[in-house]
VEXMIFI-872967 format. One record per residue (C-alpha): x negated, z negated, y; residue number from 1. Coordinates in pm, 1 decimal. Example, Ala and Ser with C-alpha at 12.3 -4.5 7.8 and 13.67 -1.06 7.14 Angstrom:
SITE        c1        c3        c2    k
SITE   -1230.0    -780.0    -450.0    1
SITE   -1367.0    -714.0    -106.0    2
//
This chain:
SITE        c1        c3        c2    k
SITE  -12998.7    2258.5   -7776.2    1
SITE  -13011.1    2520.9   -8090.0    2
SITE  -13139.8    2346.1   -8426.6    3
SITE  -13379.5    2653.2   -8448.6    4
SITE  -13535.4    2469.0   -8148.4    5
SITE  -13535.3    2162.2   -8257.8    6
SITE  -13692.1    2260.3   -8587.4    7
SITE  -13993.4    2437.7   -8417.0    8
SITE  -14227.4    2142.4   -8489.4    9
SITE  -14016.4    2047.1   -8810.1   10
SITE  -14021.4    2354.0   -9077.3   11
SITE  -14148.4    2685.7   -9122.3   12
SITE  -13782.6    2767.4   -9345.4   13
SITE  -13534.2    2865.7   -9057.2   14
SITE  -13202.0    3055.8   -9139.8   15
SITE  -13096.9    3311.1   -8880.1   16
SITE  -12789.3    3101.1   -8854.0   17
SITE  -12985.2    2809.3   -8676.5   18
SITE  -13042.5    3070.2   -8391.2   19
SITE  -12685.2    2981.5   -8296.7   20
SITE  -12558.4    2624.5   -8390.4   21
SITE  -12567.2    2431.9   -8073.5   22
SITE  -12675.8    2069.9   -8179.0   23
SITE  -12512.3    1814.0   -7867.5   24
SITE  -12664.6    1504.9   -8040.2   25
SITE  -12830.6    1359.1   -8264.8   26
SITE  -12765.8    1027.7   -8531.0   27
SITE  -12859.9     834.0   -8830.6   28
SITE  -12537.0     678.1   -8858.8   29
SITE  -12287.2     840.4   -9070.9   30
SITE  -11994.7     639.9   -8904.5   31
SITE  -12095.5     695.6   -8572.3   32
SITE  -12173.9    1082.3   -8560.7   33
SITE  -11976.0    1300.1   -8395.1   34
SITE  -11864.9    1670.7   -8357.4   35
SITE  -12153.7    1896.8   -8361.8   36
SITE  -12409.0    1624.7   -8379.7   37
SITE  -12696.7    1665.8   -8605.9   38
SITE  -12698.3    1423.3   -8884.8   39
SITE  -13082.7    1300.0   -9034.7   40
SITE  -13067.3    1118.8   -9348.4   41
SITE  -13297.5     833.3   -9394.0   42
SITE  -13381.9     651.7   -9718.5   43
SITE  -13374.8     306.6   -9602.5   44
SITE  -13527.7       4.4   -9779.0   45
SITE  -13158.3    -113.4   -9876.8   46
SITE  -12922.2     150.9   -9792.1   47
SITE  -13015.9     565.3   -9849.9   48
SITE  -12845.7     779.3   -9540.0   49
SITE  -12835.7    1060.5   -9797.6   50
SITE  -12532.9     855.1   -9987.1   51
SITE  -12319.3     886.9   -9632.4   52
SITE  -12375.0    1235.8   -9616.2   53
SITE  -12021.3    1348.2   -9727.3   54
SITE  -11924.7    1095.9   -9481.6   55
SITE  -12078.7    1265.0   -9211.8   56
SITE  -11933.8    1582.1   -9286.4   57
SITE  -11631.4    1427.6   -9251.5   58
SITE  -11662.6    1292.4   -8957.2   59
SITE  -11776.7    1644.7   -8792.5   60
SITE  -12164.6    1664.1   -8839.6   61
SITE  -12246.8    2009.3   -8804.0   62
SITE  -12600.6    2028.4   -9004.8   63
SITE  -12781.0    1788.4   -9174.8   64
SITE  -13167.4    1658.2   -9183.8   65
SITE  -13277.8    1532.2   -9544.2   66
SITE  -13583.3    1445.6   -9769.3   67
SITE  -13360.8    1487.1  -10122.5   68
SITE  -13197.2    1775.9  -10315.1   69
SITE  -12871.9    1827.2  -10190.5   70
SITE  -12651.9    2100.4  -10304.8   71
SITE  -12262.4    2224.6  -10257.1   72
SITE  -12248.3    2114.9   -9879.8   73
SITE  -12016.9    2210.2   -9597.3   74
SITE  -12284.2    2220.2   -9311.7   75
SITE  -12683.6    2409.7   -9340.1   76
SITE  -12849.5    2129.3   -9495.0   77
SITE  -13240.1    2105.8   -9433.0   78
SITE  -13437.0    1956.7   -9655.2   79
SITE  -13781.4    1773.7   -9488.9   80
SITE  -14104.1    1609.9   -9700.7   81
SITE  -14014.7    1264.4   -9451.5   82
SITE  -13662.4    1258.8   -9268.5   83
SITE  -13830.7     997.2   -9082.8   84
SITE  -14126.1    1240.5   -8935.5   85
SITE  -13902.3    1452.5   -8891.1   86
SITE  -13638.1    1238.6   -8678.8   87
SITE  -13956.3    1167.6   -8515.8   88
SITE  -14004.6    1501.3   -8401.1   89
SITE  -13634.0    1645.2   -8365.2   90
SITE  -13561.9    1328.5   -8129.1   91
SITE  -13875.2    1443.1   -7874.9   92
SITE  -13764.6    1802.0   -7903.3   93
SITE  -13420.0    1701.6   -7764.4   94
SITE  -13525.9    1444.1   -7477.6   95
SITE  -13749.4    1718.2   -7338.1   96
SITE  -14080.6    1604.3   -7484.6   97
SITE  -14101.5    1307.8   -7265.6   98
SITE  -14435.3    1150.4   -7352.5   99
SITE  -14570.2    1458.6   -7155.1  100
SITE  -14396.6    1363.9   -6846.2  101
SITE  -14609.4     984.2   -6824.7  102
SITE  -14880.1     820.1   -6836.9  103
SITE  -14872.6     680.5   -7178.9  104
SITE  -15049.8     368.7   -7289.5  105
SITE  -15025.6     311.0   -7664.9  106
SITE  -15157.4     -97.5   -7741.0  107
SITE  -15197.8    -165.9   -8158.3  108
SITE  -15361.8    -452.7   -8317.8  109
SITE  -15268.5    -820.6   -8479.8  110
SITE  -15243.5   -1000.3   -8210.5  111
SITE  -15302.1   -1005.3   -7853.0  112
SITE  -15075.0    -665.6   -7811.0  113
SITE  -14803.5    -849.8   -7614.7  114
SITE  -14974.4   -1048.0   -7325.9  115
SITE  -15227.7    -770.6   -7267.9  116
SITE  -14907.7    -566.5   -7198.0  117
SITE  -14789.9    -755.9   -6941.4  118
SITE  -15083.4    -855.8   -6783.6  119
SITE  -15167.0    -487.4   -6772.2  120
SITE  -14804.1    -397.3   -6594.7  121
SITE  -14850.6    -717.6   -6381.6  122
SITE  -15204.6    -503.3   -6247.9  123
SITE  -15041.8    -185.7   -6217.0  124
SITE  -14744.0    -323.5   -6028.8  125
SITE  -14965.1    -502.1   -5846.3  126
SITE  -15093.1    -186.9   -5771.6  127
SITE  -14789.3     -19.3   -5625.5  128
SITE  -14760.0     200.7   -5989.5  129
SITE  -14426.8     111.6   -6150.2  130
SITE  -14393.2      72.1   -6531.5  131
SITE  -14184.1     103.3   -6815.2  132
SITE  -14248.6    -149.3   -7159.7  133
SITE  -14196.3    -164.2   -7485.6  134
SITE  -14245.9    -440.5   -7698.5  135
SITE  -14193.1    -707.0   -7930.1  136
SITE  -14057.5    -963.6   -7619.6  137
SITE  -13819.2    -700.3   -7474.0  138
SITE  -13776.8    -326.7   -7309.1  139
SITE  -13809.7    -270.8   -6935.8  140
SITE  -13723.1      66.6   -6799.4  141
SITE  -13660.8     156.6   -6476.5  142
SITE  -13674.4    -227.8   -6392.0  143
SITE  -13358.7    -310.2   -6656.4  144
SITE  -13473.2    -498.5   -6893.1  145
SITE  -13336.9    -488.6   -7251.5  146
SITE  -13375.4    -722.4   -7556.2  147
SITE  -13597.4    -607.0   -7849.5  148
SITE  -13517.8    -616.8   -8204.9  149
SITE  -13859.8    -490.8   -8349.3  150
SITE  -14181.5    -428.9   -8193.1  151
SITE  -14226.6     -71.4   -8162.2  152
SITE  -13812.8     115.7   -8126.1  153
SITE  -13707.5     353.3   -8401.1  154
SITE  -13762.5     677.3   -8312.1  155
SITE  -13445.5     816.4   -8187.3  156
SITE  -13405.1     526.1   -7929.0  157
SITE  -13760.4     537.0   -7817.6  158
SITE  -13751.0     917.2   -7675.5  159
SITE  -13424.9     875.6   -7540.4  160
SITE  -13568.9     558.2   -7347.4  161
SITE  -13880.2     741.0   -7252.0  162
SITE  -13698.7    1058.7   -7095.5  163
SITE  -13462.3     780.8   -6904.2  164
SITE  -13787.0     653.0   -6709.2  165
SITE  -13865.9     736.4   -6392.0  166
SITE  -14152.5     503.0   -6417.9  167
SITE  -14549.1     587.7   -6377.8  168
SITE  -14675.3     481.9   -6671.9  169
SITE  -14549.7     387.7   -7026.6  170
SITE  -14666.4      55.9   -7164.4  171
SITE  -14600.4      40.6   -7539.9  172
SITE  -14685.4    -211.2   -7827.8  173
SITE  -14713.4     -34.2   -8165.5  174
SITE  -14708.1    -177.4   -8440.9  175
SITE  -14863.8     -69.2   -8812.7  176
SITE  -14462.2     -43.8   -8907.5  177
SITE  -14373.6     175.1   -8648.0  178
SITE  -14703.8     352.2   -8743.7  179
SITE  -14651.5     394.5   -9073.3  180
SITE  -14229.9     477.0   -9033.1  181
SITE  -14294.5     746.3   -8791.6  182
SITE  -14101.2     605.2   -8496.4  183
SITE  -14459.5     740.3   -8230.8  184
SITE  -14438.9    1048.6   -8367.6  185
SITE  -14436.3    1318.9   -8178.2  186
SITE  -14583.0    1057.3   -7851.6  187
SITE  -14895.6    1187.8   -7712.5  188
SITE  -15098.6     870.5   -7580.6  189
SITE  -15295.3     929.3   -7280.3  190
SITE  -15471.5     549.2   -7359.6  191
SITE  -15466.7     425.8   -7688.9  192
SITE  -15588.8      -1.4   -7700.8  193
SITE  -15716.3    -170.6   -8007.1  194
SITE  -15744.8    -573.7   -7978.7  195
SITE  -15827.0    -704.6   -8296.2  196
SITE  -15741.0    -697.3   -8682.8  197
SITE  -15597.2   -1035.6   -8830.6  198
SITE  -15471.2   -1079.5   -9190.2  199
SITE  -15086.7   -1008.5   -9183.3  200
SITE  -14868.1    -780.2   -9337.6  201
SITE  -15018.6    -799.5   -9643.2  202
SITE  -14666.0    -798.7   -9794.5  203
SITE  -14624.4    -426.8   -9663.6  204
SITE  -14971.8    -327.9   -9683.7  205
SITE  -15192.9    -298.7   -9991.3  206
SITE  -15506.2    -436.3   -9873.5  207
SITE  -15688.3    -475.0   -9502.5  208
SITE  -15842.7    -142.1   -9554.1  209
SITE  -15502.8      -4.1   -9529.0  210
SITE  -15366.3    -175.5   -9262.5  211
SITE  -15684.4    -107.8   -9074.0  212
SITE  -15620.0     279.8   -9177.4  213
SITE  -15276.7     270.9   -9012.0  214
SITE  -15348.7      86.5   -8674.9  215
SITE  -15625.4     323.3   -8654.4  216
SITE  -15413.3     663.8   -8700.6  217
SITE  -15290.5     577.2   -8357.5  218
SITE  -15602.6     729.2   -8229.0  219
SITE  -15532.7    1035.2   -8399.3  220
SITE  -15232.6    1055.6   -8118.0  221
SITE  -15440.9    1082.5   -7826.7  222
SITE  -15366.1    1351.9   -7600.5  223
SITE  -15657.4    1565.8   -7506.7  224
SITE  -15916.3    1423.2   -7284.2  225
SITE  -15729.7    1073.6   -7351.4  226
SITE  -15909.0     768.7   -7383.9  227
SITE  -15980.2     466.9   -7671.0  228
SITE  -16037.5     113.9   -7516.6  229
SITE  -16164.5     -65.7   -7827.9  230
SITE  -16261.6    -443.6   -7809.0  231
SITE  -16580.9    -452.3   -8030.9  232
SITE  -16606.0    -853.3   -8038.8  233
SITE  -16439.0    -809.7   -8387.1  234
SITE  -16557.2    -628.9   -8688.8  235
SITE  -16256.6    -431.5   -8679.9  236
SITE  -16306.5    -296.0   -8381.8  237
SITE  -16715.0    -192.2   -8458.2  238
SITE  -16538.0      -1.9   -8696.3  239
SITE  -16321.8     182.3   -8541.5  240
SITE  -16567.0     238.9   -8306.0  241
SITE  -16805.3     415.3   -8550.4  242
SITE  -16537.0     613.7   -8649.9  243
SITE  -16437.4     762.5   -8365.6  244
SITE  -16761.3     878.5   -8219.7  245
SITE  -16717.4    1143.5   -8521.4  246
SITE  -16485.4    1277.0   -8292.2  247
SITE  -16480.1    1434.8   -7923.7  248
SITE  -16305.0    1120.6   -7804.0  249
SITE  -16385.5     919.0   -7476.4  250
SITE  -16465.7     559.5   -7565.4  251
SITE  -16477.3     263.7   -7344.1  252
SITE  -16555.3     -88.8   -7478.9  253
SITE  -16518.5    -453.3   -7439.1  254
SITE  -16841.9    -569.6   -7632.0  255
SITE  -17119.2    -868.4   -7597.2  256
SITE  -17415.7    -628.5   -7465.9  257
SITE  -17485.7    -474.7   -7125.9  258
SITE  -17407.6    -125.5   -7239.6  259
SITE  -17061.6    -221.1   -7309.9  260
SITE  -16821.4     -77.1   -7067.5  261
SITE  -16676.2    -457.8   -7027.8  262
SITE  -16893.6    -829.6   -7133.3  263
SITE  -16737.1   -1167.9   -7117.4  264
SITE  -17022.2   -1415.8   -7002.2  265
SITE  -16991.9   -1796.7   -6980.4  266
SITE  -16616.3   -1888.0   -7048.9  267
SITE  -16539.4   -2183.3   -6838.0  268
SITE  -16180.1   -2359.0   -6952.0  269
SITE  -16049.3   -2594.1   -6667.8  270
SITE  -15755.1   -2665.1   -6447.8  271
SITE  -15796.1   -2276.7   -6354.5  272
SITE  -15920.0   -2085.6   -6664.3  273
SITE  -16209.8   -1875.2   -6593.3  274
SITE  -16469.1   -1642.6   -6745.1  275
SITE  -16780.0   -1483.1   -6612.0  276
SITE  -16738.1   -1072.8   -6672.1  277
SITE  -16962.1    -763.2   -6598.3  278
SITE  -16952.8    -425.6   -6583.8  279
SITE  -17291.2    -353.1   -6656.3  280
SITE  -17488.3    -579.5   -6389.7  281
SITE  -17233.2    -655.3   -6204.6  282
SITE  -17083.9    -959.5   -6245.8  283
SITE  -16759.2   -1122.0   -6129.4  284
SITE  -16522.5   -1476.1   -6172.3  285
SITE  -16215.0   -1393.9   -6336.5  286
SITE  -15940.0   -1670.7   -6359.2  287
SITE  -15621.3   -1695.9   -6531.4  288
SITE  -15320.9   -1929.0   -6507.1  289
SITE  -15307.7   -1907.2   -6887.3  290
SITE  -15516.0   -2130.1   -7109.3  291
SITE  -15760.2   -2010.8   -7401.3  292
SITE  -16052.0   -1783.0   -7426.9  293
SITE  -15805.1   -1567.0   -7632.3  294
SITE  -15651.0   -1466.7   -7301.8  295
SITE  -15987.4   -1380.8   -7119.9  296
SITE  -16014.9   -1147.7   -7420.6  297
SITE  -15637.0   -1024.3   -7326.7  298
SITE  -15727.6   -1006.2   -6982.5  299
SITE  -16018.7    -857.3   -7013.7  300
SITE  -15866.8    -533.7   -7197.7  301
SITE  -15624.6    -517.6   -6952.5  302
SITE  -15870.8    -531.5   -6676.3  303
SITE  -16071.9    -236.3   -6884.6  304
SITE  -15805.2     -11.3   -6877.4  305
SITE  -15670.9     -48.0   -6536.0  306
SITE  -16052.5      55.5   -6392.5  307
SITE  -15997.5     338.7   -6626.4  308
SITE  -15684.0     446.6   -6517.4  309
SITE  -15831.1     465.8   -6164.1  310
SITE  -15786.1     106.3   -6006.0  311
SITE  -16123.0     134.2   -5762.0  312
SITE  -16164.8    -242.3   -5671.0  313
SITE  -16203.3    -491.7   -5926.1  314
SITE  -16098.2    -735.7   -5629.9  315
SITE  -15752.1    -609.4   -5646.9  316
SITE  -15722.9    -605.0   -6046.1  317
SITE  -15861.2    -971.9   -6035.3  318
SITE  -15641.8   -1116.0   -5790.6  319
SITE  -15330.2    -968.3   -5970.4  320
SITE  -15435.8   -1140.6   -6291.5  321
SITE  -15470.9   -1441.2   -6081.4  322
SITE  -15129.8   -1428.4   -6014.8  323
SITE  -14989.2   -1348.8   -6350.6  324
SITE  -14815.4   -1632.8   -6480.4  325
SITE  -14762.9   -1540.7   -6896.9  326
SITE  -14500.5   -1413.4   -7115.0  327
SITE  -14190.5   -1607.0   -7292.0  328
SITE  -14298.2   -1712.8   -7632.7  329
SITE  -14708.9   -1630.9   -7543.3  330
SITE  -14844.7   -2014.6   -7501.8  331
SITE  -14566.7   -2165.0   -7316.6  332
SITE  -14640.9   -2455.6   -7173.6  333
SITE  -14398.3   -2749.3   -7111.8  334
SITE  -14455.2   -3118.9   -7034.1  335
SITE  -14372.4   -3422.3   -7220.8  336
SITE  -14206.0   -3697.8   -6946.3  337
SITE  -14438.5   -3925.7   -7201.9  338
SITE  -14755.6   -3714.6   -7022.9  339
SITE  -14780.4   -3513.4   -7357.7  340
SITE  -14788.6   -3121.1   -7372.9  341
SITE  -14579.3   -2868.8   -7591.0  342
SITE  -14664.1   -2579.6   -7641.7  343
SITE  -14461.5   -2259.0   -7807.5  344
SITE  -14647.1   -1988.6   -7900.6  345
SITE  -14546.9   -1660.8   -8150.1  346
SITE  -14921.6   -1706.0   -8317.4  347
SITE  -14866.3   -1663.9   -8730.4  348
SITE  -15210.6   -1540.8   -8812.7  349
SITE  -15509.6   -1812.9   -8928.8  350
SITE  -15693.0   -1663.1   -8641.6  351
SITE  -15426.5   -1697.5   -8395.9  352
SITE  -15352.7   -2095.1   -8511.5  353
SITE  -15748.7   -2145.6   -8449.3  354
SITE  -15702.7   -1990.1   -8070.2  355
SITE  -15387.6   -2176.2   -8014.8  356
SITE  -15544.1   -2491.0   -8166.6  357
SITE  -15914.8   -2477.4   -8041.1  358
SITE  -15774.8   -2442.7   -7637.4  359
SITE  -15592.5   -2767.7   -7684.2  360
SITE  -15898.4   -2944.6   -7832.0  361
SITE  -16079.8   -2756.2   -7567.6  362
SITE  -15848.9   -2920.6   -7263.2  363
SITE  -15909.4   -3289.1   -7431.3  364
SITE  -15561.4   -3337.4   -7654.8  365
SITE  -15585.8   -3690.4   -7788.7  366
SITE  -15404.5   -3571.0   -8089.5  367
SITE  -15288.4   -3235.9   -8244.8  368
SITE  -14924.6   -3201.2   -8409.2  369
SITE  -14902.2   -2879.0   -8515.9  370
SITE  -14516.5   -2774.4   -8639.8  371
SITE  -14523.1   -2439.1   -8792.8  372
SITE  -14342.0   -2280.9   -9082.1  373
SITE  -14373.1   -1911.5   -9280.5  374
SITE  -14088.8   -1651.5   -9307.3  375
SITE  -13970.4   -1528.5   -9639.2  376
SITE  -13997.5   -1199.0   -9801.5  377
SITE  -14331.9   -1213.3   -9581.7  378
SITE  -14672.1   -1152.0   -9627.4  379
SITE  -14763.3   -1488.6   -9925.3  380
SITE  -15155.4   -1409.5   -9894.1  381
SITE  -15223.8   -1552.6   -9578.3  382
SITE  -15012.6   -1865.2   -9600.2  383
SITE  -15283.2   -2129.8   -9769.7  384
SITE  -15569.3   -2010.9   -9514.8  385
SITE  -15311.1   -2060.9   -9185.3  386
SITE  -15247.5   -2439.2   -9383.9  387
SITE  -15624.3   -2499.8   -9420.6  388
SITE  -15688.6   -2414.6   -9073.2  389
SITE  -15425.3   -2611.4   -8919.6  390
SITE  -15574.3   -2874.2   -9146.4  391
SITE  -15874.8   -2893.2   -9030.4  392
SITE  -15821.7   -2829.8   -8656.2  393
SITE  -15513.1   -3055.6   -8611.5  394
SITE  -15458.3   -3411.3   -8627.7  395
SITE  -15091.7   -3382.2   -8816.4  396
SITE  -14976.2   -3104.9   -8969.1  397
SITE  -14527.0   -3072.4   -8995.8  398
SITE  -14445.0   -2724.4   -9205.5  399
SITE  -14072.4   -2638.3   -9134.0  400
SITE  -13885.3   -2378.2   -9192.8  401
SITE  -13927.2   -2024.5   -9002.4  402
SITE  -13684.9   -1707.1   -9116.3  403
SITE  -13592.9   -1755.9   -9431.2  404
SITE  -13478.3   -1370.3   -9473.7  405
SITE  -13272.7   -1439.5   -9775.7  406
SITE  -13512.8   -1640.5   -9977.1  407
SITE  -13303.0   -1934.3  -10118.9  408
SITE  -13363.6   -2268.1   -9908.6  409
SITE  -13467.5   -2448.4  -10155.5  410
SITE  -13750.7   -2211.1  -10283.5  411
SITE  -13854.8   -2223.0   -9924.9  412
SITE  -13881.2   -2553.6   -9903.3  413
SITE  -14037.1   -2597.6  -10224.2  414
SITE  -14329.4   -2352.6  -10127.7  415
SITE  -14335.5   -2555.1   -9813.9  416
SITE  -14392.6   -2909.7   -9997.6  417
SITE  -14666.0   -2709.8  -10253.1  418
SITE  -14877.1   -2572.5   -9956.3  419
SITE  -14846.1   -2923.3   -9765.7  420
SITE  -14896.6   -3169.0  -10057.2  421
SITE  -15220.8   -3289.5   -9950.9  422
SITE  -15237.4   -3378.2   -9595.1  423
SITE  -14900.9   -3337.0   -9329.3  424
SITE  -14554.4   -3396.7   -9362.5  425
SITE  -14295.2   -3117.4   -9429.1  426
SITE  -13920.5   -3125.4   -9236.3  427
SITE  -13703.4   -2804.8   -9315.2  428
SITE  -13531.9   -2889.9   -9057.3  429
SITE  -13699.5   -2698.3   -8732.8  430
SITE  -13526.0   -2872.9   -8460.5  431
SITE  -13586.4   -3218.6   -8668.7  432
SITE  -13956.1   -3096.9   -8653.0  433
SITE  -14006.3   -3094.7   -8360.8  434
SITE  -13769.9   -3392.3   -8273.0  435
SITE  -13995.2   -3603.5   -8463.9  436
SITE  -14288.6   -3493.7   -8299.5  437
SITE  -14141.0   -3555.7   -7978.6  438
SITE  -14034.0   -3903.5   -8058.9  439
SITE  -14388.1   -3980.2   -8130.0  440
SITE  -14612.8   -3819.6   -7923.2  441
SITE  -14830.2   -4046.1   -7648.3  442
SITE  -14978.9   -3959.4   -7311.6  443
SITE  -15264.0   -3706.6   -7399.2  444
SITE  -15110.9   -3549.3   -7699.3  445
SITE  -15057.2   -3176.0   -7741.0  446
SITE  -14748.8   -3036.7   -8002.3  447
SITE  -14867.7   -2691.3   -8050.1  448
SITE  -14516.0   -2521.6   -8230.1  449
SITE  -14616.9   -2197.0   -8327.2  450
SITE  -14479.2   -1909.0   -8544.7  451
SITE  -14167.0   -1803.5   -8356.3  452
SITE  -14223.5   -1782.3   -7988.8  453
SITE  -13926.7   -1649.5   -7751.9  454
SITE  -13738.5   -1532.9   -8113.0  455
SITE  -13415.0   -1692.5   -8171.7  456
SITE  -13301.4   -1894.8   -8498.2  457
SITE  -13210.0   -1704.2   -8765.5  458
SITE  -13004.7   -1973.1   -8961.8  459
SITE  -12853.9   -2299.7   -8832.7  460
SITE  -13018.3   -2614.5   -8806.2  461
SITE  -12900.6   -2954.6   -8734.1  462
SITE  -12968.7   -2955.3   -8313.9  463
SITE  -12739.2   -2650.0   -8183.5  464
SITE  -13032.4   -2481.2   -7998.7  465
SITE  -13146.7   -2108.5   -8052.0  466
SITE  -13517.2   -2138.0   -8002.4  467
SITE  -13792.2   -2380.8   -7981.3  468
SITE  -13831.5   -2384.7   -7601.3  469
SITE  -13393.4   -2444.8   -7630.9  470
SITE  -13474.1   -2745.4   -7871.8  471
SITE  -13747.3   -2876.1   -7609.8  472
SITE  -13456.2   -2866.8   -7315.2  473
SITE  -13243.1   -3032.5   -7535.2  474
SITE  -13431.6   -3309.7   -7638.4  475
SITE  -13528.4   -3377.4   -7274.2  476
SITE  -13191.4   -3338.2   -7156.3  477
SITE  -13059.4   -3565.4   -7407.8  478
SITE  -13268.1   -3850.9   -7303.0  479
SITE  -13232.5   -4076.0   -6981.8  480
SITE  -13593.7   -4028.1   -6804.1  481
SITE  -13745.0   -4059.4   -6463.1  482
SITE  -13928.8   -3725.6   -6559.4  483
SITE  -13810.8   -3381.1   -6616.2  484
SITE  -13957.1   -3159.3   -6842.2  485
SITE  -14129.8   -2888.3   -6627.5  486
SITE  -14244.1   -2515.5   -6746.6  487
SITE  -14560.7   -2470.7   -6609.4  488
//
């Protein structure tokens, strides 16, 4: 493809020269491009791209992206107000444009994001529509499934996915990073979701106005005639709300009045659990496999958007979320040969503990042990609030270690012992966490382990395991029962 193409969207400065430089790729890696590749530049958060530039030349880059002065260079060098908007942009130029080519379906919020993706593919498939996701658990595409590093892909990997699809629709988790790093730009959303807002990122954000600000500039994304499916349960949401009907946007809502588009009536948590819903009048049972009312709100904004997508009977959108049996990491449930239940869930918001914690008050645990832990170089403010909630909601508290993301161990734990002095026990240790808590627990007790979900260890602790649910298999295996520790 000619740069002057791939500039269209980029900058109004083109050289007549650009008219002819054929670009056959495009990278961000100055050891990895090749001959007649087009180099971008980014300014990372510990390395810069424009100190490899030389290095790029060298190894046969034949024109270069950047956001800094450069001068004296070998190839055109064009210089960009954000390398990473414009990476954004160059990368959908070159794949074709492929958002245009789907149905996209752009899901932003704290939590929540994750299992109403899923359940929302599990409809569709259902369905007979195939879909592509991205998210925070992994990729799928074209049925292959992929592991995921962050939540939303970096630009240049996300349009190359999206023209690989062959799929209907596009299911994709975004995130206020990939927000505010440009890697949806140039994605035009045909549905854009909004859950909830949560404390959380505070370490990246300057306040919740901010964060709000971001999450809500995926709206400004919507194709034309594309629709927002806002849940209006939270304040957040109201707000967003009153924001958009400034503009000639379609908006559909999961509220608590009749003129919602979506209400959730009695909630009902059982064996099966189950909410009344309505569509106006119109009432009808839905029931999940999954515990909490935090997944009838899930379901429920999946359930929104698949009638708005054009899903006629609510019969066949019901009995698919019937069927849908969770997500790895997303309130995994495993049993105790003892009768207790564990539980490993990715929550690490206060409002996400309460969810996680209320549901197994509200299916009669005896006791609570709550093992949870905070990663470093992470958002501080929140910390004391998740503590005082698990508190007050759980019958023993355990803080452990999460990521420690090169904070030294022993400031970790020392933070750990400060937050924890007054009620709890603290074990570094995460696999000797929840040891202990397995070694203890009764018939009737629930060990809710929350923080890290289907994520793998980043350091090494004293049981060789990679993940909580590993470290549950372990300790059961390790043990001479007449149970077996079952995933429900």
């Amino acid at each position: 493809m000619k740069l002057h193409t791939l500039l269209e969207n980029v900058t109004n400065t083109m050289n007549e020269s650009f008219r002819h430089i054929e670009i056959e790729g495009i990278s961000t890696n100055s050891a990895s491009v090749r001959a007649n590749e087009l180099f971008v530049a980014i300014p990372g958060y510990t390395v810069d791209g424009h100190e490899f530039i030389r290095d790029a030349i060298k190894n046969g880059t034949i024109a270069i992206v950047g956001e800094k002065d450069m001068e004296d260079l070998a190839v055109p060098y064009i210089k960009v107000a954000s390398s990473r908007k414009a990476l954004a942009e160059i990368a959908s130029q070159f794949y074709g444009n492929p958002s245009r080519k789907h149905t996209i379906i752009g899901i932003t919020g704290t939590n929540g994001k994750t299992t109403t993706a899923f359940m929302l593919k599990h409809i569709l498939e259902s369905n007979n529509l195939t879909c592509s996701l991205f998210g925070s658990v992994m990729n799928i595409v074209n049925g292959q499934i992929s592991p995921s590093v962050n939540t939303t892909l970096d630009a240049l990997e996300l349009q190359r996915q999206l023209s690989l699809s062959h799929d209907d629709i596009i299911i994709m988790e975004v995130s206020s990073h990939g927000l505010t790093q440009y890697r949806v730009q140039g994605i035009e959303f045909d549905y854009c979701l909004f859950t909830n807002l949560d404390q959380d990122h505070l370490d990246y954000h300057r306040h919740m106005d901010e964060y709000f600000a971001v999450k809500a500039r995926l709206f400004d994304q919507l194709k034309p005639g594309g629709k927002a499916i806002i849940n209006v349960y939270n304040s957040w949401g109201k707000k967003l709300y009153n924001q958009l009907q400034q503009k000639s946007i379609d908006i559909f809502t999961l509220g608590d009045e009749e003129h919602h588009d979506l209400r959730i009536g009695k909630y009902i948590p059982s064996v099966v659990n189950s909410a009344e819903i309505y569509e106006g009048k119109i009432g009808a049972k839905l029931n999940l496999l999954l515990l909490g009312k935090h997944n009838i709100f899930n379901a429920s904004m999946a359930y929104l958007t698949a009638r708005k997508l054009g899903i006629k009977k609510n019969t066949s959108i019901l009995q698919a979320l019937e069927t849908f049996h969770g997500v790895p990491g997303r309130f995994e449930l495993f049993h105790h040969p003892k009768g207790a239940v564990f539980v490993v869930d990715y929550a690490h918001t206060a409002n996400a503990l309460i969810n996680c914690l209320q549901t197994a008050r509200e299916y009669g645990a005896n006791r609570i042990f709550h093992i949870f832990g905070f990663r470093g170089n992470r958002d501080k403010k929140k910390r004391k609030e998740m503590v005082r909630v698990s508190h007050k909601i759980s019958d023993l508290t355990i803080l452990t270690l999460d990521d420690l993301n090169d904070v030294p161990i022993q400031e970790m734990e020392r933070d750990l012992y400060v937050l924890n002095q007054q009620y709890g026990m603290v074990i570094p240790d995460r696999t000797l966490a929840i040891k202990h808590a397995w070694e203890q627990v009764q018939e009737g007790d629930w060990v809710m382990i929350t923080g890290k979900g289907s994520e793998t260890y980043q350091q090494p602790f004293q049981i060789p395991t990679n993940s909580d649910k590993e470290t549950l298999l372990y300790l059961n295996e390790s043990r001479t029962t007449s149970k077996t520790l079952t995933v429900l």
